[in-house]
Z-matrix of the N, CA and C atoms (Angstrom, degrees):
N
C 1 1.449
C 2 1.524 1 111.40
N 3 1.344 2 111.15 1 -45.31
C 4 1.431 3 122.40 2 170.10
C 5 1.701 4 116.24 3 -51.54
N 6 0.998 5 126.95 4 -36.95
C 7 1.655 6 111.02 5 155.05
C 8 1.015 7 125.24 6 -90.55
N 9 1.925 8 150.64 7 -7.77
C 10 0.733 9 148.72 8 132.92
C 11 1.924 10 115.59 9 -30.33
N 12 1.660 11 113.92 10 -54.30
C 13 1.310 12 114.22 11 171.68
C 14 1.263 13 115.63 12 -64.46
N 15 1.356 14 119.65 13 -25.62
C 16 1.887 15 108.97 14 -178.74
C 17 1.691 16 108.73 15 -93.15
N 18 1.575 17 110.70 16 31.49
C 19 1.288 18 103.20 17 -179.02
C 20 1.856 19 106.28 18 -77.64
N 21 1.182 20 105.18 19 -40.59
C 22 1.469 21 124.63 20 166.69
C 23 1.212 22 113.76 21 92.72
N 24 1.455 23 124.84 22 44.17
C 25 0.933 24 157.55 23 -128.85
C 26 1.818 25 116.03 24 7.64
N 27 0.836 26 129.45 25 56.27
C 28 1.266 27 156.41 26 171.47
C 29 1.828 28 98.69 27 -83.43
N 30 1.351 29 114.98 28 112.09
C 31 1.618 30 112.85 29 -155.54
C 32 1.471 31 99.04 30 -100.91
N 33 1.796 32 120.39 31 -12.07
C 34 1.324 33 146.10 32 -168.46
C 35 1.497 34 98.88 33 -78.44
N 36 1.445 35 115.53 34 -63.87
C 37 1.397 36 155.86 35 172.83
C 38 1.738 37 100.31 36 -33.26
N 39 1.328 38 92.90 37 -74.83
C 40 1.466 39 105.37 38 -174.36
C 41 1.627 40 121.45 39 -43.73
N 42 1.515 41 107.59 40 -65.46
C 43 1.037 42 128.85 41 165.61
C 44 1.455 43 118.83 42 -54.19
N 45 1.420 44 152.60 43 -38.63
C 46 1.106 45 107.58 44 113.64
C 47 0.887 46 152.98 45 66.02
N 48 1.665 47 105.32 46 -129.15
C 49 1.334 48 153.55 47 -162.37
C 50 1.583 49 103.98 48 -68.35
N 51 1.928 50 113.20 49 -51.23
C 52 1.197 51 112.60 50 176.99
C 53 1.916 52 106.04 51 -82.13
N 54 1.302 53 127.25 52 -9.97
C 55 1.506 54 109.65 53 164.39
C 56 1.144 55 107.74 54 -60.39
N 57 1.216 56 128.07 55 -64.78
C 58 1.622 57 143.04 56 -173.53
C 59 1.277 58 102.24 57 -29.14
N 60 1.726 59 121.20 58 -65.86
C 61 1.260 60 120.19 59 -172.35
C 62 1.573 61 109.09 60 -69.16
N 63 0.732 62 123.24 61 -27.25
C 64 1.730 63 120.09 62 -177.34
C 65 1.681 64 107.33 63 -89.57
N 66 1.599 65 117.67 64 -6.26
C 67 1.641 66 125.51 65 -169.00
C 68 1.493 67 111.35 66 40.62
N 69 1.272 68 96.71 67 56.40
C 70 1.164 69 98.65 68 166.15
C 71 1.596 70 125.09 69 -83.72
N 72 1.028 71 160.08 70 158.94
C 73 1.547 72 161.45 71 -174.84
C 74 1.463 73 116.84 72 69.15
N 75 1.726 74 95.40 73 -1.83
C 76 1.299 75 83.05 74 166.17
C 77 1.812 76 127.13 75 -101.46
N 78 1.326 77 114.85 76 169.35
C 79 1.559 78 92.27 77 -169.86
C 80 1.524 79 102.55 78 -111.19
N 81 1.055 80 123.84 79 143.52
C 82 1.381 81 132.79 80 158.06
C 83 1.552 82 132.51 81 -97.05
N 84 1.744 83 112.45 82 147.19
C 85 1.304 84 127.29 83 -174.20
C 86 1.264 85 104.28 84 -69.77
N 87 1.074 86 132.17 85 113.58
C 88 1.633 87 143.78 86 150.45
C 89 1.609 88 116.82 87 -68.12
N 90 0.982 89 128.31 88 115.44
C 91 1.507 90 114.89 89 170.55
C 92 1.671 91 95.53 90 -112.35
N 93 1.502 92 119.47 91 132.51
C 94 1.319 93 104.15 92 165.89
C 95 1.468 94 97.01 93 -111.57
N 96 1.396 95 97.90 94 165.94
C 97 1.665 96 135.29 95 172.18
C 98 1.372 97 94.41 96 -32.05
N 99 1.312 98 122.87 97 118.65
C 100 1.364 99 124.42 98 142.86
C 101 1.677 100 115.65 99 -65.49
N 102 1.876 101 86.08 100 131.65
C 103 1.907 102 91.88 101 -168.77
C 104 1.396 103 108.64 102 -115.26
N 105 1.004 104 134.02 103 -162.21
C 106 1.906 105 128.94 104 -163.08
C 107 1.614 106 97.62 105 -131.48
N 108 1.452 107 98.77 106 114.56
C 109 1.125 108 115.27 107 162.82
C 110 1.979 109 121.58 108 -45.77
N 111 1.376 110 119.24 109 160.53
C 112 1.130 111 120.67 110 172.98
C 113 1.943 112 113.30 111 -44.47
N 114 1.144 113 107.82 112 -59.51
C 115 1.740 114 132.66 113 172.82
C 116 1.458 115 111.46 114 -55.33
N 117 1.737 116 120.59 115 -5.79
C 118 1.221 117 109.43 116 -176.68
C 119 1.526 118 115.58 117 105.64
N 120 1.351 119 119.78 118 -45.17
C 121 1.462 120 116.65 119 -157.41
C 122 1.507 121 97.45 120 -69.96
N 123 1.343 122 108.06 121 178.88
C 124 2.055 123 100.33 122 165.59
C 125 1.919 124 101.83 123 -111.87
N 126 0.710 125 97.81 124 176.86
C 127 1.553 126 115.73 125 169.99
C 128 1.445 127 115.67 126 -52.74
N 129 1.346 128 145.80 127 127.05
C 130 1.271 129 150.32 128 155.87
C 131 1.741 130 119.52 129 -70.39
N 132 0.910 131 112.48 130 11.57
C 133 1.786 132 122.02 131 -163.47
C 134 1.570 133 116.75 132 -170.88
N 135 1.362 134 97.98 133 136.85
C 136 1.613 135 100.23 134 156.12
C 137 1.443 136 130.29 135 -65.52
N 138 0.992 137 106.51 136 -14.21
C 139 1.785 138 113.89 137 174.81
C 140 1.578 139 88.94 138 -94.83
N 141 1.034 140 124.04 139 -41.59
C 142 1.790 141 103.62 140 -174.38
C 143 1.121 142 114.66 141 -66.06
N 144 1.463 143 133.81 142 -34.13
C 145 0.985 144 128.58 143 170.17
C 146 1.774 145 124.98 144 -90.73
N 147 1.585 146 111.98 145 10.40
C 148 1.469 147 125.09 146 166.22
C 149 1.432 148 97.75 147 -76.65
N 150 1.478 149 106.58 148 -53.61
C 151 1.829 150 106.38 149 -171.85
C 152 1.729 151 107.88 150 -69.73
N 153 1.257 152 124.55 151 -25.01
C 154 1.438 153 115.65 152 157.97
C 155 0.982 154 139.95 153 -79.21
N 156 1.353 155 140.13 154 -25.49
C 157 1.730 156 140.80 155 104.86
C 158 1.866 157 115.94 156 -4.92
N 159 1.459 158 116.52 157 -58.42
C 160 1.381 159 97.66 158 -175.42
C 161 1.503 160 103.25 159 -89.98
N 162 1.471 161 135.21 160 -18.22
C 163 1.225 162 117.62 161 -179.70
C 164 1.397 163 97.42 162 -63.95
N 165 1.062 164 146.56 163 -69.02
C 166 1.627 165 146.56 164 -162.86
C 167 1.188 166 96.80 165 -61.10
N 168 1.408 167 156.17 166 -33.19
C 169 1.302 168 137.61 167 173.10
C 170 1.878 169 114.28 168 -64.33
N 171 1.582 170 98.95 169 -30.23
C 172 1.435 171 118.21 170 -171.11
C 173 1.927 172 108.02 171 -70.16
N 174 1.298 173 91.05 172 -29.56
C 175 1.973 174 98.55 173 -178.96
C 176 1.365 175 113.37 174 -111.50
N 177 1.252 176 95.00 175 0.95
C 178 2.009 177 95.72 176 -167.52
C 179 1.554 178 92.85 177 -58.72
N 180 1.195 179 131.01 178 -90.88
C 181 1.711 180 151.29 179 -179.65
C 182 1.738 181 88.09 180 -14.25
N 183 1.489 182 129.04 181 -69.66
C 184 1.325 183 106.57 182 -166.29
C 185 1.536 184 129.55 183 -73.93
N 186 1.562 185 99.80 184 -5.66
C 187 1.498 186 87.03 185 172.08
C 188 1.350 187 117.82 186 -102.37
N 189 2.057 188 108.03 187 -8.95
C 190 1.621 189 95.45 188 171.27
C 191 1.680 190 95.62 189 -80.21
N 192 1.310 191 164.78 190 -9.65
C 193 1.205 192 151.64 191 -174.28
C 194 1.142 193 97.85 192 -74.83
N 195 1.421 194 132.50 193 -52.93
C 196 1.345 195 120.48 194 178.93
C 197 1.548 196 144.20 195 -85.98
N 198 1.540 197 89.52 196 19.77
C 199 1.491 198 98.37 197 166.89
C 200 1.993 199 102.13 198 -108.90
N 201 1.038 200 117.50 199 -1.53
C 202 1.403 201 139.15 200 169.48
C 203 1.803 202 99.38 201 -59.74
N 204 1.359 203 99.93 202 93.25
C 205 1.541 204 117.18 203 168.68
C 206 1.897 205 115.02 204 -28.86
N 207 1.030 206 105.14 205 116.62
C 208 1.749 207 89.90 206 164.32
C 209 1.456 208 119.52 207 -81.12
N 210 1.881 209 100.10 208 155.33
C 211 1.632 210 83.93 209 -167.08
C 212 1.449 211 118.96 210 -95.58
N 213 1.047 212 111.74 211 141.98
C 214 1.621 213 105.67 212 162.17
C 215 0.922 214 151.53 213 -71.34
N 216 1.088 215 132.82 214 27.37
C 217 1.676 216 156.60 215 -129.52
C 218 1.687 217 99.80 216 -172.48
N 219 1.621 218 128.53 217 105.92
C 220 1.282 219 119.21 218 -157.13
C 221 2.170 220 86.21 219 -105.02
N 222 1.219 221 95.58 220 144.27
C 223 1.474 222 93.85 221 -165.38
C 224 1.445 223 131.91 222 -79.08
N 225 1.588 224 99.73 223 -1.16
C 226 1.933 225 108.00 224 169.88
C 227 1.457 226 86.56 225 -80.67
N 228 1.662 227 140.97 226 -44.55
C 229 1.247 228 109.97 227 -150.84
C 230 0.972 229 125.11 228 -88.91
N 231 1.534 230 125.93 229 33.28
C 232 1.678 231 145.12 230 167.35
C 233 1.619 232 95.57 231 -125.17
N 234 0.891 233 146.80 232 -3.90
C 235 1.433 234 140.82 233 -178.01
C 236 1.620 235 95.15 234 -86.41
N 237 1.313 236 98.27 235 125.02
C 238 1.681 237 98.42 236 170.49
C 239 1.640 238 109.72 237 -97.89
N 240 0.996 239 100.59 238 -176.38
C 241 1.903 240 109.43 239 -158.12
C 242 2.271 241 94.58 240 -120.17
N 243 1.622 242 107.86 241 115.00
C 244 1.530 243 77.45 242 177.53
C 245 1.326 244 76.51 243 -128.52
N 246 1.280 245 96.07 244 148.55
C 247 1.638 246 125.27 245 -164.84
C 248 1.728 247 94.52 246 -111.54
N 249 1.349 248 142.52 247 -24.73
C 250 1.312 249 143.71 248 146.89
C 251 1.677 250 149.49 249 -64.96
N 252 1.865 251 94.70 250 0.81
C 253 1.451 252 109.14 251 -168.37
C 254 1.821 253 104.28 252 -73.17
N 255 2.085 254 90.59 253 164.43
C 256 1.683 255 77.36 254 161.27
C 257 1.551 256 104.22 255 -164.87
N 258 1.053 257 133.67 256 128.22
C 259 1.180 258 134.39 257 -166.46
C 260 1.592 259 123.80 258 -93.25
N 261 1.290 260 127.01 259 175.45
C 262 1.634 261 103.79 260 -164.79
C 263 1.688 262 88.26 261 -133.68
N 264 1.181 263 105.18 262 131.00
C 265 1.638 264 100.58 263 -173.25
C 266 2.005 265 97.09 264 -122.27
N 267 1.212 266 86.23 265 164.25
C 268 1.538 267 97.00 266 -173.20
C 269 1.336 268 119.56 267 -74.42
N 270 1.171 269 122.15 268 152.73
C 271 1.297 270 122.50 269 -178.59
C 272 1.498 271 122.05 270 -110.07
């Protein structure tokens, strides 16, 4: 708080002062988990295993859709027909 108050109201200063304390702009080393290839081996790299993380995020959706049963039941031929409806629309 004490260098935040000696900014003197200097809004340049300040701001700053609170990146610094929060480290902001600076970048940090990530190492992720080496994971196991199809063949067994694991990953040699954090980028090898960034691009194997997004390939499986990249196919996940199409291969659960296509294990998604089709239906048997086609959907006009449960839709009934009313020839008496009436709806109320705004004015």
């Amino acid at each position: 708080m004490q260098q935040i108050a000696s900014s003197n109201n200097n809004s340049s200063l300040m701001w700053k002062t609170i990146k610094n304390i929060l480290n902001k702009g600076h970048t940090k080393q990530v190492h992720l988990q080496d994971l196991q290839n199809e063949d067994g081996t694991l990953t040699k790299s954090s980028k090898e295993s960034a691009d194997k993380i997004n390939t499986y995020f990249s196919v996940v959706g199409k291969t659960l859709a296509s294990k998604i049963p089709q239906p048997t039941v086609i959907p006009p031929s449960f839709q009934c027909n009313l020839n008496n409806s009436f709806f109320l629309q705004a004015t």
